[in-house]
C-alpha positions in Angstrom: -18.9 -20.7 13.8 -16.9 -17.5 12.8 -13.8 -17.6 10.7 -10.5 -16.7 12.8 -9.5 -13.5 10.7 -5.7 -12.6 11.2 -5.1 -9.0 10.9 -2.7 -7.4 8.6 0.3 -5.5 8.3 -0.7 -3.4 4.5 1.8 -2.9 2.0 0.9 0.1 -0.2 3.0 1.6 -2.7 4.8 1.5 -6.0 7.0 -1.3 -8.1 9.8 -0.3 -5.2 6.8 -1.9 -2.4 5.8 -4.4 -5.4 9.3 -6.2 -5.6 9.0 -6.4 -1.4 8.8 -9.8 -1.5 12.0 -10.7 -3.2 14.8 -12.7 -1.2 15.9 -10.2 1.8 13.0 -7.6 0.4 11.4 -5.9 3.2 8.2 -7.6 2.7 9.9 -11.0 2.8 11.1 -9.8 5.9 7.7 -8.4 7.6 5.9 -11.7 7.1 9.1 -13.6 8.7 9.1 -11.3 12.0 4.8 -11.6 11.9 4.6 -15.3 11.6 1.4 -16.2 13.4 0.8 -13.0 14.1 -0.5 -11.1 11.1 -0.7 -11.7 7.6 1.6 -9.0 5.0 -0.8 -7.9 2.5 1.3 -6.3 -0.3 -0.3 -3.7 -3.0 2.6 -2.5 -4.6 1.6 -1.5 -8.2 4.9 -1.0 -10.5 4.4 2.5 -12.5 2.0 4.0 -10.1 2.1 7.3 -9.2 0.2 8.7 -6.3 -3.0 10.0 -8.7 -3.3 6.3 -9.8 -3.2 5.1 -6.0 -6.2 7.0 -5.0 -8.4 4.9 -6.4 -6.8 2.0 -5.7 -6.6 2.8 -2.3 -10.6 3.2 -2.4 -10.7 -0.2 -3.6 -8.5 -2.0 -1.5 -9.2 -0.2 2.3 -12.7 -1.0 3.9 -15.6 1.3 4.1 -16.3 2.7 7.7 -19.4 0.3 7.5 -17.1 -2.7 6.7 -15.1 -2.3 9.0 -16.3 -4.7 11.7 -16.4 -7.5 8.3 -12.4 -7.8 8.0 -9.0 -7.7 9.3 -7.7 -5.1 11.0 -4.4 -3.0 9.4 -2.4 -3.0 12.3 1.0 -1.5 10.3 0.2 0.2 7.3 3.5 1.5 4.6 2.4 3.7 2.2 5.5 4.1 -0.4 4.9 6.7 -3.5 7.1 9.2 -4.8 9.4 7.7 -7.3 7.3 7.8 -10.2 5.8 10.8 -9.4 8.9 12.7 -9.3 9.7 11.6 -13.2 10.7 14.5 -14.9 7.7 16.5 -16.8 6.1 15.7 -19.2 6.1 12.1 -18.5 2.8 10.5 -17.4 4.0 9.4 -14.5 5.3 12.8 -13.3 3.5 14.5 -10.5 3.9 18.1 -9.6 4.8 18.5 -6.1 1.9 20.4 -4.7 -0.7 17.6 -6.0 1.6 14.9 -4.7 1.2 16.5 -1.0 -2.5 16.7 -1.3 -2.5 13.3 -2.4 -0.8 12.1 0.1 -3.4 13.2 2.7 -6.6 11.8 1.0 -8.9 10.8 2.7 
């Protein structure tokens, strides 16, 4: 018998995706409106910057080979920038032209 796998709405970001699921948070929220529908996976890492998410994101999103193994993202949020617009030369800061290509890894 095959498991019933719910697909997913993925939460990807920083401490600002991270603290999603407080009272009212927008996480919170998602996973009230998706009840029964599809399970709110949240990856929000607090002090990431978008060079720390790429691995991450390697990590956490399925190989096109595994694909057919798990859930389905049906609504992904990908929320980055805070930390990586920290003032120079803090380790979280990001210059602008890396963040963009970061932004479109793939």
């Amino acid at each position: 018998m095959a498991a019933n796998v719910q697909d997913v709405v993925m939460l990807v970001g920083d401490s600002l995706t991270q603290r999603g699921w407080g009272t009212g948070g927008f996480a919170h929220l998602l996973a009230e409106a998706y009840s029964r529908k599809l399970d709110v996976i949240n990856r929000g890492l607090g002090g990431y910057q978008t060079d720390w998410a790429i691995p991450i994101c390697e990590q956490i999103f399925a190989k096109q080979h595994e694909q057919h193994h798990v859930p389905q993202v049906k609504l992904l949020t990908i929320w980055y920038g805070a930390n990586d617009a920290a003032p120079a030369p803090s380790p979280q800061h990001v210059p602008i032209d890396r963040y963009k290509t970061n932004l479109c890894w793939s």
